[in-house]
N, C-alpha and C positions, 0 to 999 in steps of 0.2 A: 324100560325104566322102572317101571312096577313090578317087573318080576327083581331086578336089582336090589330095590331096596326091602320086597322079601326075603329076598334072602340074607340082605346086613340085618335086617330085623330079627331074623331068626339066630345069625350068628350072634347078635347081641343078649337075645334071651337066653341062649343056651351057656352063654358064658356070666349072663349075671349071677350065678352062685358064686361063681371063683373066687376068692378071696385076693383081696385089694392088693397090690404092690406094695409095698414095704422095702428100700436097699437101693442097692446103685448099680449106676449105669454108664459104664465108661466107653467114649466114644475115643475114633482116631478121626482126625480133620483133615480131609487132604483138601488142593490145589489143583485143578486142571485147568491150564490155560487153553486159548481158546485158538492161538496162534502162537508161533515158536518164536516170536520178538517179542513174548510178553514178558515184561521184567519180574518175575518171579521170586525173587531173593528178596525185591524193595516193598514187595507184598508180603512177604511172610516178617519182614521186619515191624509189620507195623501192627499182626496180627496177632493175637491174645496166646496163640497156642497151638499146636499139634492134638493135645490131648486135653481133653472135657468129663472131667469126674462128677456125673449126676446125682445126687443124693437124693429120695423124695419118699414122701408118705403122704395120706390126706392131710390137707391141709398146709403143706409147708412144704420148700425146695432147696436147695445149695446146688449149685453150680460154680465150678471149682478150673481152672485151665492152667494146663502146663506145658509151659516150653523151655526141648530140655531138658526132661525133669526139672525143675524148679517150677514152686506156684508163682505164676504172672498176676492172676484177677478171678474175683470169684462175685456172684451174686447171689443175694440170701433172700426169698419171701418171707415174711411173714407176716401171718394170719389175722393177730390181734389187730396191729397198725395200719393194716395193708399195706404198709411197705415193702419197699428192693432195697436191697441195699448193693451197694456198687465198693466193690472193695479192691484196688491197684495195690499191690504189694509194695510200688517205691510211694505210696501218698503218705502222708501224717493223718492224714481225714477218711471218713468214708463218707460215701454221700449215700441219699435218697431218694427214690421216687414214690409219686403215687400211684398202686398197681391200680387204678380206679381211673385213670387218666391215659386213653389208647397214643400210641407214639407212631400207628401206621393208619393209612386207610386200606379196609382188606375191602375186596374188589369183589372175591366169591372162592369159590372150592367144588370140585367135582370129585365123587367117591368110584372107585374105578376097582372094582372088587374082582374082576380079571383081568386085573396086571397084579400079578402075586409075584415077591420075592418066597425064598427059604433063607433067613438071616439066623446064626445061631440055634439049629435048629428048630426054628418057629417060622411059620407060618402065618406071612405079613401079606395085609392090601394096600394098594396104594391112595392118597389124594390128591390132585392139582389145586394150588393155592395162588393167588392173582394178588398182589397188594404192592403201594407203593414202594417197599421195599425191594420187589422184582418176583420173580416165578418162581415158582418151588415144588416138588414131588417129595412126599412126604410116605414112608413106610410103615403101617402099624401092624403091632400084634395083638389078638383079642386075648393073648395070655400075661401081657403087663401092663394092668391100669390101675386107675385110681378113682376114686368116688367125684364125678367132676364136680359134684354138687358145693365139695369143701373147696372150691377157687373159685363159688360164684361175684361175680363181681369184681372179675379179673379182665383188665382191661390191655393192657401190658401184650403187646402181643396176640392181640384178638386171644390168650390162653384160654379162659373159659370155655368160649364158644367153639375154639375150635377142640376142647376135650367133652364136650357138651355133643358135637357132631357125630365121633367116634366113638363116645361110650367112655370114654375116662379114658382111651389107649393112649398108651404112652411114643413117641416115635422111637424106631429103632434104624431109621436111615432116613436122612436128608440130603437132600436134592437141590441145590437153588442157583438159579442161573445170574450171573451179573453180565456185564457188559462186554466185558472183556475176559473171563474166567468162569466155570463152575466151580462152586464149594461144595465139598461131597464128606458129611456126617454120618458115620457110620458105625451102631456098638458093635464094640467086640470084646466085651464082660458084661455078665448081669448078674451081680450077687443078690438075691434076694435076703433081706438080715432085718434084725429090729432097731432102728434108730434112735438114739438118746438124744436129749434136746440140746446137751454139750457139742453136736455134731452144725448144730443152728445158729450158737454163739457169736458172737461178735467180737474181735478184737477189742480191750480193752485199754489199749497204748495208743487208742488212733479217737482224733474227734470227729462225732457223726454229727455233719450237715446236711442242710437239703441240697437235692442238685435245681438249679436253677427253672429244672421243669414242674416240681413241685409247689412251686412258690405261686399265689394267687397274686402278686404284686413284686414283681421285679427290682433287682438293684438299680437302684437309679445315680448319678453322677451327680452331685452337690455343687451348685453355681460358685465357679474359680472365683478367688479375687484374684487383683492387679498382678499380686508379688507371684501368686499361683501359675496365672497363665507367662509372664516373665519368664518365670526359672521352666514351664514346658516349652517354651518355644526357643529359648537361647540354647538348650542341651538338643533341641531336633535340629536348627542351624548348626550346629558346632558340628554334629553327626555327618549332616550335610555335606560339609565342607571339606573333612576331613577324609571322610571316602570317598569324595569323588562322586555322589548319588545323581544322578543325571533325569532318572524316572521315577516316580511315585511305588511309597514302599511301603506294606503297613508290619508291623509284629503285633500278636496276640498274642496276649498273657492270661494268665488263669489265675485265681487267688479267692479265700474266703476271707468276706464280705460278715463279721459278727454281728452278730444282735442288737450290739452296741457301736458299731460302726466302724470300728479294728479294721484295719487290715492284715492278714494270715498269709501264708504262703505261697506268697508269689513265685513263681513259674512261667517260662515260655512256651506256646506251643511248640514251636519249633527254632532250632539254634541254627540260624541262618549263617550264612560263610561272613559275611561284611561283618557278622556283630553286631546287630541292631537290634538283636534280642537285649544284650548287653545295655544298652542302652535305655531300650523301655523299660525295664528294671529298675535300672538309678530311677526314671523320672517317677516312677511307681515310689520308690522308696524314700525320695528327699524332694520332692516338690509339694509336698503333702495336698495332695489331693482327696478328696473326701465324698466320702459317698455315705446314701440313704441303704440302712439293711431294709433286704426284700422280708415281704410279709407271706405270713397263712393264718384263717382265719382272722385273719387284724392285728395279728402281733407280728412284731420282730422277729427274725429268726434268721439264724448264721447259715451263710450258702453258699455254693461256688459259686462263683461268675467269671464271664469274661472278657476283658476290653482291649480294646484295639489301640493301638499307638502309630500315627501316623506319618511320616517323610516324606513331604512334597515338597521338592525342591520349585523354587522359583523360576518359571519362562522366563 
């Protein structure tokens, strides 16, 4: 173990003159199931992309996916805010997170600096990574990083810490096993170039919320009156009746929650066959229901949220 991390240590000194990464890095994403009854189509329908356009310099990232060709969803860091920003190409909105705010628990990592790939030319070691999100083998090269120093405080992904481990390297193949499939990350461009800060931008035609993990105080549901809960429960009867619902149903909707108490863009998660998405809609939309905007730092502030509409038919 001590001769190991001699030698990461040495490989680390030797490449701290190198000058920092600068350009992008485009990945292909494959799919390996794990078994030949895996539904693999109903997975790559729900999946961001085939292809992962990196962009990064100190300090700041864009991550870009396409499927298709066509942009599906991109994520922006930046540095002043700490914010992500989270960008769906069919939303009106973008939302927010706090990269200061971890979304996994990592578990640990082991550096395994004889298991080397040759990726691209370069000459990669591997890492084992353990976190609630599942297991992962992670590929770097000590010839494209970044100063980890400028994402201290980067929580989002244990990122910091794990470019903090490796010395700023960047990955150039991932590895991460799920349940039922491997997803296998892997570049196959690396342009080194000089990035303008127009490459960081934000759409200008879309409104930026927070997402509901940002928020230190939650959307909350404002106490129905009479006529309120009335018109919810005669339109989930009606539902009821009308299809035939025999078992308990719920749809989830999505919609931003303003500052001001607005409600924005309602949305189903999923268009269920019976229509019941259809329905939690209307009652979102004409039973005026009303809700508390969630907080940061003590103020109001406009967010996604999401609530549940429920079809319990009577025993």
């Amino acid at each position: 173990m001590k001769f190991k991390f001699l030698i990461l240590s040495i490989l680390i000194a030797t490449n701290s003159i190198a000058q920092n990464f600068s350009g992008e890095i485009e990945y292909e994403i494959k799919i390996i199931p794990k078994n030949k009854n895996f539904n693999l189509d109903s997975l790559m329908n729900i999946k961001k992309g085939s292809i992962a356009k990196y962009v990064i310099t100190n300090n700041k990232y864009k991550s870009t996916y396409y499927k298709d060709n066509l942009e599906t969803y991109s994520y922006t860091y930046d540095d002043v805010s700490k914010r992500m920003y989270d960008n769906y190409v069919e939303n009106p909105y973008i939302t927010y997170r706090d990269s200061r705010r971890a979304n996994f628990n990592y578990k640990g990592s082991k550096i395994h600096l004889d298991s080397t790939l040759i990726i691209l030319d370069k000459s990669c070691f591997m890492v084992e990574y353990d976190s609630d999100y599942g297991k992962s083998k992670v590929y770097y090269s000590n010839e494209i990083k970044v100063a980890y120093d400028s994402f201290k405080g980067h929580k989002v992904g244990n990122w910091y810490e794990k470019l903090k481990e490796v010395d700023g390297c960047l990955s150039i193949k991932t590895i991460t096993e799920f349940d039922e499939y491997y997803e296998i990350q892997e570049a196959v461009k690396i342009t080194p170039r000089t990035l303008d800060n127009e490459e960081f931008s934000l759409p200008e035609n879309k409104k930026v919320v927070a997402s509901y993990t940002a928020l230190d105080k939650r959307v909350e549901l404002e106490q129905p009156n009479q006529n309120v809960i009335n018109c919810y429960l005669s339109k989930i009867q009606d539902a009821i009746e009308k299809k035939g619902i025999k078992d308990s149903k719920t749809s989830y909707l999505s919609f931003v929650v303003t500052d001001t108490g607005d409600i924005k863009y309602v949305d189903a998660l999923e268009d269920d066959s019976l229509g019941l998405f259809k329905v939690a809609i209307d009652i979102l939309d004409n039973c005026d229901l009303k809700f508390i905007a969630g907080e940061i730092d003590g103020k109001p502030v406009s967010s996604l949220t999401y609530f549940p509409i429920e079809f319990n038919p009577k025993k």
